[in-house]
Kinemage of the C-alpha trace (Angstrom):
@kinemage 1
@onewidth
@group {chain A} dominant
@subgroup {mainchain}
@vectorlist {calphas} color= white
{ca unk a 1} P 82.841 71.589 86.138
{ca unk a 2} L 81.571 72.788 89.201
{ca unk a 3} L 78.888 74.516 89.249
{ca unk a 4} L 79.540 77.077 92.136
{ca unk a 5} L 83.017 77.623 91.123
{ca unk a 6} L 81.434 79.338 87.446
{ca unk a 7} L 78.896 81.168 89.544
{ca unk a 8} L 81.709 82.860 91.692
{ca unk a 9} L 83.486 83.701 88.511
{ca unk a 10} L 79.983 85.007 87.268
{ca unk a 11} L 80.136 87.438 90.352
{ca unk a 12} L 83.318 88.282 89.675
{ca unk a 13} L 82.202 89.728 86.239
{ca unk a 14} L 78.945 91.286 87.680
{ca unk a 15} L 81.072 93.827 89.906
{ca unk a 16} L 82.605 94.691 86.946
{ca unk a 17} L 80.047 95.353 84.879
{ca unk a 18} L 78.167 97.210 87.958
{ca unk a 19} L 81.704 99.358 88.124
{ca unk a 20} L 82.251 100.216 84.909
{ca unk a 21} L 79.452 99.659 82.501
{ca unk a 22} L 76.422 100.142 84.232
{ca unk a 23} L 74.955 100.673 80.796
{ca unk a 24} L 75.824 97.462 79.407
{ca unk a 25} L 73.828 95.407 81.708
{ca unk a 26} L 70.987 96.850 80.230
{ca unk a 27} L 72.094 95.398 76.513
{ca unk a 28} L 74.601 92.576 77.092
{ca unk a 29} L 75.613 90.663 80.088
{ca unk a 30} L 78.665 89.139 79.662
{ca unk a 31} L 79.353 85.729 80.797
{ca unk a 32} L 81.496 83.572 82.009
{ca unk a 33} L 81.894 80.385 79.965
{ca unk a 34} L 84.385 77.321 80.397
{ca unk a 35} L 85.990 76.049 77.292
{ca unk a 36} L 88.915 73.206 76.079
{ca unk a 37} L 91.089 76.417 75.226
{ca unk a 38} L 95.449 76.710 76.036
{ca unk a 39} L 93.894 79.885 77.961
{ca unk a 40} L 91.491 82.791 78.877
{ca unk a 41} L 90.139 84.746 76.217
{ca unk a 42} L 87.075 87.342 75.562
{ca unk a 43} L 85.104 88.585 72.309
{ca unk a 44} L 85.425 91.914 74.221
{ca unk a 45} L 81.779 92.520 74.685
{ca unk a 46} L 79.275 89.217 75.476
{ca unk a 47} L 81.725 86.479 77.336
{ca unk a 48} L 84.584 85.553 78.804
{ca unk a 49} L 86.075 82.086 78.084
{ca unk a 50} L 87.703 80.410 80.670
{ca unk a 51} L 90.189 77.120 80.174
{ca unk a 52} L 89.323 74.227 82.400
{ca unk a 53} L 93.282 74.074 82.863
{ca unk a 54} L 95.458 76.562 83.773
{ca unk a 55} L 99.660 75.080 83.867
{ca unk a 56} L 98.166 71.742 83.846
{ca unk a 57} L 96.478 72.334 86.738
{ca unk a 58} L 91.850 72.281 86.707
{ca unk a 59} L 91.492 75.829 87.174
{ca unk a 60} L 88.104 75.431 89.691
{ca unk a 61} L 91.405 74.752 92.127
{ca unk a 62} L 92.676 77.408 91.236
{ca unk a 63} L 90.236 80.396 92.186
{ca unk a 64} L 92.933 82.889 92.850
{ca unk a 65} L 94.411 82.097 89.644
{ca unk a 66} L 90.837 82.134 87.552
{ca unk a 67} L 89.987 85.821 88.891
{ca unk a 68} L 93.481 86.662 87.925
{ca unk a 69} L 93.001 85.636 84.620
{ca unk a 70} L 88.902 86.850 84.662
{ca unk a 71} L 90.686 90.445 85.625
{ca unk a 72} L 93.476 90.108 82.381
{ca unk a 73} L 90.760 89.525 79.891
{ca unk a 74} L 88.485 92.675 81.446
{ca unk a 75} L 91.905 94.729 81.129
{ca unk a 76} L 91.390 94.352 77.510
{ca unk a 77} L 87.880 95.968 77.258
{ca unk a 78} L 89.217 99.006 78.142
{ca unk a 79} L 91.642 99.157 75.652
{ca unk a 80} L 90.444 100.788 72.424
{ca unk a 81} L 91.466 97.154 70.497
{ca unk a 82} L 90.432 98.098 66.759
{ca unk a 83} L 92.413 101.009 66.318
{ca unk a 84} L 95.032 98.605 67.353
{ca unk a 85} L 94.356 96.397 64.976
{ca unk a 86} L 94.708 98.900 62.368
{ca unk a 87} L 98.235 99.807 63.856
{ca unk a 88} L 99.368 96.083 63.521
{ca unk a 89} L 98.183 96.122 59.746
{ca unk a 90} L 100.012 99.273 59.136
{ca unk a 91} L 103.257 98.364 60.755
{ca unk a 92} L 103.577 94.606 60.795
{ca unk a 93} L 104.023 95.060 64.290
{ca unk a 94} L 104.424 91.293 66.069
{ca unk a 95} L 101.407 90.632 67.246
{ca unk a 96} L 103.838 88.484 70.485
{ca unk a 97} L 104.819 91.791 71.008
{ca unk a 98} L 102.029 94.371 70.586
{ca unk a 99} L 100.014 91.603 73.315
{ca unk a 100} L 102.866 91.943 75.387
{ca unk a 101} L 102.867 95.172 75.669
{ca unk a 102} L 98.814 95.328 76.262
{ca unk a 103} L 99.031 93.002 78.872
{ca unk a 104} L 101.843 95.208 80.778
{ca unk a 105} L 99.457 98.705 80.041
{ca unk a 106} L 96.004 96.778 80.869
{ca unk a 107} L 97.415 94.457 84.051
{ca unk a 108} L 98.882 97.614 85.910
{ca unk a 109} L 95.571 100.297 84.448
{ca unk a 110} L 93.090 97.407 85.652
{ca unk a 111} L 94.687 97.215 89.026
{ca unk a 112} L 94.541 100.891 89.650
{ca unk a 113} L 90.955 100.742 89.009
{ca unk a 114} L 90.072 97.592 90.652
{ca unk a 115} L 92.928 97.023 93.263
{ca unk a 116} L 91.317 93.997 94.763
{ca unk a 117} L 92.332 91.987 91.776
{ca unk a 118} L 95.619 93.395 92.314
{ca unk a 119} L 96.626 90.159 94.202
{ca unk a 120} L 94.928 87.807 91.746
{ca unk a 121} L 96.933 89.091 88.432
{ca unk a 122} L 100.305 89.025 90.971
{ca unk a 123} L 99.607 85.253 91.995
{ca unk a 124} L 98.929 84.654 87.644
{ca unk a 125} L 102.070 86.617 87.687
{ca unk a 126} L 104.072 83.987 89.951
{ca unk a 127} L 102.726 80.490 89.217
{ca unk a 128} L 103.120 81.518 85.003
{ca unk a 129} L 107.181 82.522 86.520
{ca unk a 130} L 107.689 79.631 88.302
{ca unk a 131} L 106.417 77.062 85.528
{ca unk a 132} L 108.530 78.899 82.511
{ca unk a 133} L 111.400 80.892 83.867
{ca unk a 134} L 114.549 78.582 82.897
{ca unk a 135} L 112.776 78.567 79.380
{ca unk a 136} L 112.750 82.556 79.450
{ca unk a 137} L 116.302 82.637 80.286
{ca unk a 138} L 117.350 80.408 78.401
{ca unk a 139} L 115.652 81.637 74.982
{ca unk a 140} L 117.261 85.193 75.908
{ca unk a 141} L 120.671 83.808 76.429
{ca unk a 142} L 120.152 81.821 73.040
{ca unk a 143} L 119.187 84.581 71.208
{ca unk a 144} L 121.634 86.233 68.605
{ca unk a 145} L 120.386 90.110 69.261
{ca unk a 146} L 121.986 90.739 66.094
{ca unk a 147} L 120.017 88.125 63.727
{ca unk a 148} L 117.236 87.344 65.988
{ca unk a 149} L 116.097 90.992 67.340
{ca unk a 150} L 112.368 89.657 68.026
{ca unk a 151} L 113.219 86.510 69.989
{ca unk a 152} L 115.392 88.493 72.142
{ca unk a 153} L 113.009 91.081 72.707
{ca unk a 154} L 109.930 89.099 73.542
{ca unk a 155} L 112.100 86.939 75.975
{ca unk a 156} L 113.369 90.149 77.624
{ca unk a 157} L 109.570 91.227 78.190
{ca unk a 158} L 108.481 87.524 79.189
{ca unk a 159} L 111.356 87.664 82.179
{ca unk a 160} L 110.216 91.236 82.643
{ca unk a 161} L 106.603 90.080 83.016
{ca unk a 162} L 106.512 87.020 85.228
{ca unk a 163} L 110.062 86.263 86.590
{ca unk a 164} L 111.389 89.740 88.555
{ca unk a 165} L 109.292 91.726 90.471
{ca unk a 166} L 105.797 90.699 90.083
{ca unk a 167} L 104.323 93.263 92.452
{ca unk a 168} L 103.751 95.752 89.018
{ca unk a 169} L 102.857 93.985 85.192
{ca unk a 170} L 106.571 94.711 84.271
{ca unk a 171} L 109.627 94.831 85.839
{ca unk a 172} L 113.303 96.293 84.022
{ca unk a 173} L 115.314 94.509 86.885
{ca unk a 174} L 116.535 92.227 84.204
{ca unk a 175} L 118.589 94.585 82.377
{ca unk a 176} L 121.552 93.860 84.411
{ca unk a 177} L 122.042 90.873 82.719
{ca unk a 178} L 121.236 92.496 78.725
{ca unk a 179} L 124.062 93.012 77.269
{ca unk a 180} L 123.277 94.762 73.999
{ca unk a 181} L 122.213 98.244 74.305
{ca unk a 182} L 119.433 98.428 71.597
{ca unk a 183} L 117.971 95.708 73.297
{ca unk a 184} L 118.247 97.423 76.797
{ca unk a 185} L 116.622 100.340 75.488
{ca unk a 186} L 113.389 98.662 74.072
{ca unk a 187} L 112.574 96.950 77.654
{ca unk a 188} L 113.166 100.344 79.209
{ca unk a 189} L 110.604 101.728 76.683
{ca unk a 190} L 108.172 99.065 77.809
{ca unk a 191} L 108.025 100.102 81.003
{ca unk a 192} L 106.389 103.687 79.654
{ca unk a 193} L 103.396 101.294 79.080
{ca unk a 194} L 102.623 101.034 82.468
{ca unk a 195} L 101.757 104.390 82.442
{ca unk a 196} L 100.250 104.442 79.242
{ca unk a 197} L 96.798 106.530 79.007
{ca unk a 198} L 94.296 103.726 77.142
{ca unk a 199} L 93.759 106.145 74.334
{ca unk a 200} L 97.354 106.713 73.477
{ca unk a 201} L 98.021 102.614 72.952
{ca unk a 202} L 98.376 103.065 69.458
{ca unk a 203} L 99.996 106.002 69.159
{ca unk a 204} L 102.949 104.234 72.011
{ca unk a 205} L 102.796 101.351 69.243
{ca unk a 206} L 103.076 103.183 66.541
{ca unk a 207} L 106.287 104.640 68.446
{ca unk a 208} L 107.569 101.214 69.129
{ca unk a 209} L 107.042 100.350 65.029
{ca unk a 210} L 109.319 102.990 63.815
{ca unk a 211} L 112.135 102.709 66.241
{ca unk a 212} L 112.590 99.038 66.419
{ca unk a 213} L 111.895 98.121 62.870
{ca unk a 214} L 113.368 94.623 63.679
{ca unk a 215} L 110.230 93.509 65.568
{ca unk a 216} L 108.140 94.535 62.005
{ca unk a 217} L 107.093 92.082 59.922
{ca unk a 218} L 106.239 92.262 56.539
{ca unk a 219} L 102.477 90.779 55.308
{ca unk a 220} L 104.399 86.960 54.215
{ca unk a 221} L 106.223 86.770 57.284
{ca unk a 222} L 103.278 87.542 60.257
{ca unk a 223} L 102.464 85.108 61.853
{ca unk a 224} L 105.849 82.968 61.505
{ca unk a 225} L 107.270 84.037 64.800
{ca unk a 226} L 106.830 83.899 68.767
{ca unk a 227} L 104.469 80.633 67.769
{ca unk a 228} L 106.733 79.036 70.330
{ca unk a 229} L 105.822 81.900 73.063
{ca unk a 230} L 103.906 79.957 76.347
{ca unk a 231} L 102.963 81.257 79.424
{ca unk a 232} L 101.686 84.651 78.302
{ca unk a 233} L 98.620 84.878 80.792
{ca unk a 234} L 95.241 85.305 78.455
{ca unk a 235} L 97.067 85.434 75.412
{ca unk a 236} L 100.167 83.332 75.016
{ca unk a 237} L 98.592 81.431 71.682
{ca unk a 238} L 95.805 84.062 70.909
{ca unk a 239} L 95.983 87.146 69.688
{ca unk a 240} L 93.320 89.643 71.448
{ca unk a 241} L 92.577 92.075 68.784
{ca unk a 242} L 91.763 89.383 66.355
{ca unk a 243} L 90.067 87.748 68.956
{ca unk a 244} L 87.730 90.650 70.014
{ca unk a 245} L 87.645 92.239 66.659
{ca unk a 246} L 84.341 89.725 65.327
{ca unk a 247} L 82.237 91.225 68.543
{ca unk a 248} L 80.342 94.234 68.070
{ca unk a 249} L 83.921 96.770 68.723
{ca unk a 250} L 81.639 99.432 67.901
{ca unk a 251} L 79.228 99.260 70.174
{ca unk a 252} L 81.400 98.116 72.764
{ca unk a 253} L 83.624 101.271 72.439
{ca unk a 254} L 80.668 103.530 72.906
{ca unk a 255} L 79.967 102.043 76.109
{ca unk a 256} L 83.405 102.117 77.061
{ca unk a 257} L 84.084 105.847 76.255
{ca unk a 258} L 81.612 107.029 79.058
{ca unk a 259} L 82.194 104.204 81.529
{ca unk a 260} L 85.691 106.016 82.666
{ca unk a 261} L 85.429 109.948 83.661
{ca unk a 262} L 88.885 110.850 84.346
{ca unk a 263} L 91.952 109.035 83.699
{ca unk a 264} L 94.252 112.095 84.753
{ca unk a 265} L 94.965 111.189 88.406
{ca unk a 266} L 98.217 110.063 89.645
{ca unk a 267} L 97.084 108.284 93.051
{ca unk a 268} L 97.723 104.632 93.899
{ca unk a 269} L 95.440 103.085 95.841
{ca unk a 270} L 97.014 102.506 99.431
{ca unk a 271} L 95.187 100.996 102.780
{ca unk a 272} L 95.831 99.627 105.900
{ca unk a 273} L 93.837 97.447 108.459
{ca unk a 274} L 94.140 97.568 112.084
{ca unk a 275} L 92.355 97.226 115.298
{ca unk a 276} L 90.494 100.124 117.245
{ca unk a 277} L 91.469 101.336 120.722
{ca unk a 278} L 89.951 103.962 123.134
{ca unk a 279} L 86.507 105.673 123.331
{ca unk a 280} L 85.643 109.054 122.247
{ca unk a 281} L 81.798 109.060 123.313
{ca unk a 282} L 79.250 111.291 121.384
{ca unk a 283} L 78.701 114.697 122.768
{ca unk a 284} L 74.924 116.197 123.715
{ca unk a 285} L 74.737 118.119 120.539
{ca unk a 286} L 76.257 115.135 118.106
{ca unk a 287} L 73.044 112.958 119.454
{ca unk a 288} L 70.912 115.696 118.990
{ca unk a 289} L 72.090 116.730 115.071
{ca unk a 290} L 71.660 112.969 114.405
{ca unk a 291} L 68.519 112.839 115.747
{ca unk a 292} L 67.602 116.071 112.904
{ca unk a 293} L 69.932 113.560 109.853
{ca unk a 294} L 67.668 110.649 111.053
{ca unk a 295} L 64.203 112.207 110.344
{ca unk a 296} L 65.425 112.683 106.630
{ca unk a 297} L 64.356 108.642 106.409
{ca unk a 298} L 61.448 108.444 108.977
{ca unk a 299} L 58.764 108.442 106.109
{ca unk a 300} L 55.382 106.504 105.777
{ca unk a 301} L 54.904 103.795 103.690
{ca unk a 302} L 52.006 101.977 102.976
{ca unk a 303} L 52.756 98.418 104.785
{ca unk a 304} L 55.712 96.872 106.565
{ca unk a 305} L 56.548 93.951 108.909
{ca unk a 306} L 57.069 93.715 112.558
{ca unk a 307} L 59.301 90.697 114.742
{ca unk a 308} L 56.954 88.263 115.971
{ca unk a 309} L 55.559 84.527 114.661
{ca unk a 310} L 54.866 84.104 111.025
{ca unk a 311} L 56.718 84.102 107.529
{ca unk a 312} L 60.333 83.075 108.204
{ca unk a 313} L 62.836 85.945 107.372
{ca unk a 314} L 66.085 84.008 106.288
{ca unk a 315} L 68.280 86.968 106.584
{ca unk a 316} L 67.409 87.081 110.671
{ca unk a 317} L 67.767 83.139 110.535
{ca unk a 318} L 71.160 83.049 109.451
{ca unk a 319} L 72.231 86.011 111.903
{ca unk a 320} L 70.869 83.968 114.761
{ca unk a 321} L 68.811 86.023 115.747
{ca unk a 322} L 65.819 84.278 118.591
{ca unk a 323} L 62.660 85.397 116.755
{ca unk a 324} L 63.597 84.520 113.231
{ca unk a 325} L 59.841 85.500 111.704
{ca unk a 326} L 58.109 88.402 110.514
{ca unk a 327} L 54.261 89.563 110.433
{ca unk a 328} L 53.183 91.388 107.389
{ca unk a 329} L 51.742 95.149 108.431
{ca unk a 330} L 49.340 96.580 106.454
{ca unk a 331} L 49.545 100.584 107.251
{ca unk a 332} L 52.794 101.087 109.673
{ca unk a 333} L 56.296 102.845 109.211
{ca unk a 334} L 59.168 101.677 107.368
{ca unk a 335} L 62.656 103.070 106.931
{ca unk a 336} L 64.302 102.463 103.831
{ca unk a 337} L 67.400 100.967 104.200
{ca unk a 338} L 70.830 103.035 103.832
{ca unk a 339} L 73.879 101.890 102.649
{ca unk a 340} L 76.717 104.301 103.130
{ca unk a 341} L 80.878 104.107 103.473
{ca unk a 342} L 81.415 107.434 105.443
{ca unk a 343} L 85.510 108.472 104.987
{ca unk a 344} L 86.958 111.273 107.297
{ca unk a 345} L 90.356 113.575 106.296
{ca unk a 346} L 92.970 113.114 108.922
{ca unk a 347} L 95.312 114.939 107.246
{ca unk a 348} L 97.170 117.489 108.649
{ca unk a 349} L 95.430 120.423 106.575
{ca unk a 350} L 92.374 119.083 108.517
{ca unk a 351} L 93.872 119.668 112.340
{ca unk a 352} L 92.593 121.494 115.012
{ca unk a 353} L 89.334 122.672 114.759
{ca unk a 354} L 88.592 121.367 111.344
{ca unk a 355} L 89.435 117.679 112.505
{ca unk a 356} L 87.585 118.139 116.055
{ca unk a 357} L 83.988 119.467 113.927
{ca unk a 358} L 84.715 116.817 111.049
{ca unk a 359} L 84.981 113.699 113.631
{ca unk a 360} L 81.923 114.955 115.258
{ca unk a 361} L 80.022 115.278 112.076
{ca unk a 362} L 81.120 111.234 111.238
{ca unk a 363} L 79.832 110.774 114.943
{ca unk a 364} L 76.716 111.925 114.185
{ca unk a 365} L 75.638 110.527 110.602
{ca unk a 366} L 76.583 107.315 111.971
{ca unk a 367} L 74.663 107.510 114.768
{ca unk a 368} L 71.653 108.572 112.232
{ca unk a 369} L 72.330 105.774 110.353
{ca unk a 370} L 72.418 103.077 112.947
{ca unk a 371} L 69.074 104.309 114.292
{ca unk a 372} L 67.416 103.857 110.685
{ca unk a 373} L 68.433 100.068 110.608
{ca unk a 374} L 70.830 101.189 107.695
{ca unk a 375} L 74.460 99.885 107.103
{ca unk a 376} L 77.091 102.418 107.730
{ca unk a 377} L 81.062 101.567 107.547
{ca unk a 378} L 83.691 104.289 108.120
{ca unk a 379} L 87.449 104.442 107.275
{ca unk a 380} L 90.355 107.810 108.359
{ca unk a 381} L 92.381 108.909 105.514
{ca unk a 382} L 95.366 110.663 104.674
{ca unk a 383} L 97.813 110.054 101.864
{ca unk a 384} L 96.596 105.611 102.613
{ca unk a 385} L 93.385 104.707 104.006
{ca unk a 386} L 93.254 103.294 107.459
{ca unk a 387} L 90.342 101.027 108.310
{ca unk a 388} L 89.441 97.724 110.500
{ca unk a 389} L 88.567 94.766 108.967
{ca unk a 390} L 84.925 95.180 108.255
{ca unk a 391} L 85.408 98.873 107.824
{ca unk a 392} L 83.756 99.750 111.347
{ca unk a 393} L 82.391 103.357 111.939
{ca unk a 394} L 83.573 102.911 115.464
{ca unk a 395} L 86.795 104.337 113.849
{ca unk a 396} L 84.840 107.831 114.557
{ca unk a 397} L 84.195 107.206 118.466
{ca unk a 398} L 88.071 105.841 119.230
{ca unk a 399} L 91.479 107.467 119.599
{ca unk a 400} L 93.209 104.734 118.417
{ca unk a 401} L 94.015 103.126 115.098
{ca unk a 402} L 96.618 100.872 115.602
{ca unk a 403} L 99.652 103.060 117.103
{ca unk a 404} L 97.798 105.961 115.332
{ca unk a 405} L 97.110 108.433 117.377
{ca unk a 406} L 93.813 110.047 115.757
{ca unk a 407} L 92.277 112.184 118.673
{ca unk a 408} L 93.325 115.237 116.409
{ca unk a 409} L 94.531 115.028 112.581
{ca unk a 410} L 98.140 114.308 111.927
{ca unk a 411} L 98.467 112.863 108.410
{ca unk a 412} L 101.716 114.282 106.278
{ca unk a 413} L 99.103 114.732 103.314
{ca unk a 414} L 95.843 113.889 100.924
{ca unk a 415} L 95.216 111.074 98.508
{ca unk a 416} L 91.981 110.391 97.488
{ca unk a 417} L 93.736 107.391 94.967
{ca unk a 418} L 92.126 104.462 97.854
{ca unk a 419} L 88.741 105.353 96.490
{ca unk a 420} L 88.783 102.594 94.050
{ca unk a 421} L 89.234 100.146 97.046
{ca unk a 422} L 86.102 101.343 98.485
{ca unk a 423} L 84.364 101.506 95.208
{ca unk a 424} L 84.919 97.633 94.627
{ca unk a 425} L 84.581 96.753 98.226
{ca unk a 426} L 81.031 98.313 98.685
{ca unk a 427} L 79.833 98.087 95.063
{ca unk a 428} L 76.200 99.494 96.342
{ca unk a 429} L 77.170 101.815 99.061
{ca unk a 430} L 76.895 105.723 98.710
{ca unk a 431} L 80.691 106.991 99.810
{ca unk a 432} L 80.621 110.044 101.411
{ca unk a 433} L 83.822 112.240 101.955
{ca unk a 434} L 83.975 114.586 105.300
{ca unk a 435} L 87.574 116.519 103.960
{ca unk a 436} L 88.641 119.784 102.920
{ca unk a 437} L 89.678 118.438 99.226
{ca unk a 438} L 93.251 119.263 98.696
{ca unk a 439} L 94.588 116.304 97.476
{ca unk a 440} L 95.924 113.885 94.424
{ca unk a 441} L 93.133 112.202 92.635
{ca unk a 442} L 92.707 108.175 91.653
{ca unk a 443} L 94.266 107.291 88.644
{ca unk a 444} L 91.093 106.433 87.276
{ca unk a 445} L 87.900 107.696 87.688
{ca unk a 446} L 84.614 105.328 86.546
{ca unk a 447} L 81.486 107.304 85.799
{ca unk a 448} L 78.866 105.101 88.339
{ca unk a 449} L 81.525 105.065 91.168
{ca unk a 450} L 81.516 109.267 91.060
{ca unk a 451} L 77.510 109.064 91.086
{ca unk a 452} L 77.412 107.305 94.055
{ca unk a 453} L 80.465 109.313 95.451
{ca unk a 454} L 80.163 112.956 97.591
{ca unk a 455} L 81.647 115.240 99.651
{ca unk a 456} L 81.173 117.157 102.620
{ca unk a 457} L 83.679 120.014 102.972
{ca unk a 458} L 84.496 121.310 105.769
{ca unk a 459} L 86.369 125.008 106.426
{ca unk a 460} L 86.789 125.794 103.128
{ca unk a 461} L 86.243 129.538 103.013
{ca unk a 462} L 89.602 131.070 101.190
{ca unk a 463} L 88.339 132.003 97.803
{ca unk a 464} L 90.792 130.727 95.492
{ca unk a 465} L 91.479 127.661 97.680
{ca unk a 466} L 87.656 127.196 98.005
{ca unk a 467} L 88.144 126.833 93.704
{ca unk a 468} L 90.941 124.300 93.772
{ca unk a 469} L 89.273 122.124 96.279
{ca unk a 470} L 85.960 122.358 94.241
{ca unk a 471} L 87.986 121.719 90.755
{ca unk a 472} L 89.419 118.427 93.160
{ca unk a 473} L 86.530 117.037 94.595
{ca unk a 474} L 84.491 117.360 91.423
{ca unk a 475} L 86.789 114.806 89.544
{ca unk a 476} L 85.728 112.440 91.684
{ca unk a 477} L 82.218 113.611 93.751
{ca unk a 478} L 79.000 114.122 91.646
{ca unk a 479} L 78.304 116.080 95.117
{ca unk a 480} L 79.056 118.396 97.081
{ca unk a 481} L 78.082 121.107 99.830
{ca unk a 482} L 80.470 122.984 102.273
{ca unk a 483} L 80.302 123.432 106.192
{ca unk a 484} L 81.136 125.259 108.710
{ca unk a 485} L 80.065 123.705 111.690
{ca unk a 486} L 78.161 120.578 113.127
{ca unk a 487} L 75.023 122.897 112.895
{ca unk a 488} L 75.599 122.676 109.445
{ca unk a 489} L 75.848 118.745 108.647
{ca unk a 490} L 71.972 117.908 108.596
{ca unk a 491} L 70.777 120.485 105.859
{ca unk a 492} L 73.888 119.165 103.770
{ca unk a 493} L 73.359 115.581 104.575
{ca unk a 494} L 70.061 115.572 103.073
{ca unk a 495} L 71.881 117.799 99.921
{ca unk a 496} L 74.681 115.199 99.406
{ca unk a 497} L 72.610 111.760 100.076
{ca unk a 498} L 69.108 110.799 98.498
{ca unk a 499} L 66.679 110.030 100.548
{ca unk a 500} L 66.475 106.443 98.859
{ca unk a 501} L 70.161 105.894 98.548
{ca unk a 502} L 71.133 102.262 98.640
């Protein structure tokens, strides 16, 4: 096996955990592991087993494919797995068909969260579609709804899952071709799964139990059916309550109760990349309020380094830069490095003054940030995110985004639901928000993304708006401080950033 291909994976599972469990590090870090298994699997707390072959392909040539299936098995963390075991025991519930209907909830919930493994679980989605389809049609068309509800149903959901539109976990663009109504109207009730809170999973199950009897099994027959199921990506020969329910569930769940905040948002996460144009130059008074941010991380420390010959410094090797060495300082000053995603609201709430005071407040905090030898990106929002490539903050000093205008703010309306983009994107970056809060919140909400998440808002001065927008921003921002004007933006820089932030 190759040995960097596992570490990548490895990395893979580190953002996760840095994500969502920052606790767990401290007890458990899961690992990847590679393993003669039919497919993925996880014990739900300590590792993640990997097959070396993926549809008899070696999956370390298939990295696309391995994070896909890395991102499946993560899905099922969140999931609250024993109480679904005790729903399976109680109804007889086919297990084929309680982990199909796991993978739909946990492959569209994880993608929310995470939407850069959004096109990983799509590409699983594909290649699993493309190696089994005839055999999913043709077990549908086979099956006698009447004698034979399960088949039927678990073929429906396997053409629903990998053979139509791929773009979500499930797609209901098959019905056209179901004939029998019962059956229609249990693949339309799969599709509430992709909506499906975490928490409510087994009551959803439950639901499924008593109105489609026919897919209950009583304790002699489990286990006799859907053994002839492939393709089902992470799961299509094991069953992942059983196989999570001899880790420690328990502790797991404790974890996983305070790694997500808020899973009441409705926001999908939407961006879009695209070049710069123009040149909005900083203003007199934007250099000099950057000047006051910068001081904030202009403190002594007791030794540094300098450029010049000596110890080689690798990092300023690989940049190229000429002088690739540094000299050790005893008593000098150091600046500690800052690591911030800065996001302004170009929505149309924000235009006009609000827009002109918000771009020059971005202006200046990057500026600040620069000067400090700290890493600043920037991104415009509205109801998507708009960004370059690497996220430039030169966004703030052009009028151009693309063919978007952006020398005033013209955005239809707020979403906040690209957060999780930036979240995973920057794992270590503070995210600051420059907006006036009215807008529709990400799905999901993990608890170490909102402490390194807060808000600068501008204009907000209505009383009972000034509530909503607080109620907003909270759900998301651990802080925040409003503003009126760019007089205003050092005292609540230094309110809404530690000084140490990395």
């Amino acid at each position: 096996m190759n040995i960097s291909f596992l570490s990548e994976l490895q990395k893979v599972l580190d953002l996760v955990v840095t994500l969502l469990m920052e606790g767990v590090a401290r007890v458990s870090v899961p690992t990847v592991v590679m393993a003669e298994d039919d497919t993925a699997s996880t014990n739900g707390k300590s590792y993640v087993r990997m097959p070396n072959e993926f549809l008899g392909v070696p999956i370390q040539n298939q990295m696309s494919n391995a994070i896909g299936l890395l991102a499946h098995e993560i899905g099922h963390w969140l999931q609250p797995l024993d109480e679904i075991i005790e729903v399976e025991k109680a109804t007889g519930l086919d297990h084929g068909v309680v982990n199909l209907l796991l993978d739909i909830q946990l492959e569209e919930n994880i993608a929310r969260i995470m939407p850069l493994f959004k096109s990983n679980l799509i590409s699983v989605r594909n290649d699993i579609g493309s190696h089994y389809k005839k055999e999913y049609i043709d077990g549908l068309k086979k099956a006698d709804v009447e004698k034979d509800f399960l088949s039927a149903a678990v073929n429906g959901l396997l053409l629903g899952r990998f053979c139509r539109d791929t773009s979500h976990s499930y797609s209901t663009n098959m019905l056209s071709n179901v004939k029998d109504k019962r059956l229609v109207g249990f693949l339309q009730d799969a599709s509430a799964f992709m909506e499906t809170h975490p928490a409510h999973l087994p009551k959803m199950l439950h639901s499924i139990a008593s109105r489609y009897p026919e897919l209950c099994q009583s304790q002699d027959q489990k286990g006799s059916v859907n053994s002839e199921s492939k393709g089902i990506a992470g799961d299509d020969q094991i069953n992942p309550t059983s196989v999570v329910s001899s880790g420690n569930v328990d502790e797991l769940k404790r974890f996983l109760q305070s790694a997500i905040l808020l899973y009441q948002g409705s926001a999908d996460s939407k961006s879009q990349e695209d070049r710069l144009y123009g040149s909005i130059p900083p203003a007199p008074d934007v250099i000099s309020a950057s000047r006051q941010i910068q001081r904030r991380w202009e403190v002594p420390r007791a030794s540094g380094s300098v450029m010049g010959p000596g110890r080689m410094n690798r990092l300023a090797a690989v940049r190229g830069d000429p002088i690739p060495f540094d000299v050790p300082q005893s008593v000098g000053k150091t600046k500690p490095k800052v690591q911030v995603v800065l996001v302004a609201d170009w929505s149309g709430s924000m235009q006009g003054l609000p827009w002109y005071e918000t771009r020059r407040a971005a202006q200046a905090v990057t500026l600040a940030i620069h000067s400090v030898g700290g890493d600043v990106r920037g991104a415009i929002f509205e109801d998507f995110l708009m960004h370059t490539k690497e996220f430039s903050a030169e966004i703030f000093f052009s009028t151009r985004v693309g063919n978007l205008n952006i020398s005033d703010a013209q955005g239809n309306y707020t979403s906040f639901g690209w957060l999780p983009l930036l979240w995973q994107k920057f794992p270590k970056h503070r995210v600051v928000l420059l907006t006036d809060g009215n807008g529709m919140t990400p799905h999901a909400v993990p608890v170490s993304c909102r402490k390194r998440t807060s808000a600068i808002l501008l204009k907000v001065n209505d009383g009972q708006i000034r509530s909503q927008v607080e109620n907003t921003v909270n759900k998301f921002a651990e802080r925040f401080v409003h503003v009126n004007n760019l007089d205003e933006i050092a005292a609540a820089w230094s309110l809404v950033i530690p000084r140490l932030a990395q």
